[in-house]
C-alpha positions, 0 to 999 in steps of 0.5 A: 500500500503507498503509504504517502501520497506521491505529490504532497507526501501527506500519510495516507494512513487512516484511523485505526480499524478496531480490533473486534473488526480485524479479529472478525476475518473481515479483512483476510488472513493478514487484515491491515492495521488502519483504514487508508485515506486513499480516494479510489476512482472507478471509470464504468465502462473502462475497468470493474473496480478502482482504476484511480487513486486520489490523494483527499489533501491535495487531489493529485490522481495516480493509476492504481495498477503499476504496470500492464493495460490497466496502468496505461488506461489509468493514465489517460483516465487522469489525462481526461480521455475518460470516454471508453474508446479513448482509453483503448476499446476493451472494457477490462474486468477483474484479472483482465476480463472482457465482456 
């Protein structure tokens, strides 16, 4: 997890996830310690789930995938190329799915 945004540099760690939560299997077998302060944004039509991060201090957007098609649709999503054939055609689901 980025643990401080790579603009402003400001945590990104929120408050503390209670206990009882974490015990309660919620999260998976290693459950996080906080929340994150993390904005996710999705693009529907691109991408099932968050293509996007967002910093909420200073609004810097960063893709969330490191490498591959969905870190290059990511950066046109922030770029503004939002409509579905700008950000390469396919819609892309989980694991790289198609529909």
């Amino acid at each position: 997890m980025t643990t401080g945004c790579p603009s402003c540099k400001s945590s990104l760690q929120g408050s503390p996830i209670p206990e009882e939560h974490r015990l309660a299997g919620l999260y998976g077998d290693d459950p996080p310690t906080h929340y994150s302060r993390k904005v996710g944004i999705e693009y529907p039509g691109i991408y099932d789930g968050v293509l996007v991060w967002s910093c909420p201090d200073c609004g810097y957007k960063w893709p969330r995938f490191a490498v591959g098609a969905l870190y290059g649709a990511g950066i046109r999503a922030i770029e503004g190329e939002t409509e579905h054939e700008d950000l390469g055609g396919d819609y892309l689901g989980p694991n790289g799915s198609t529909r």
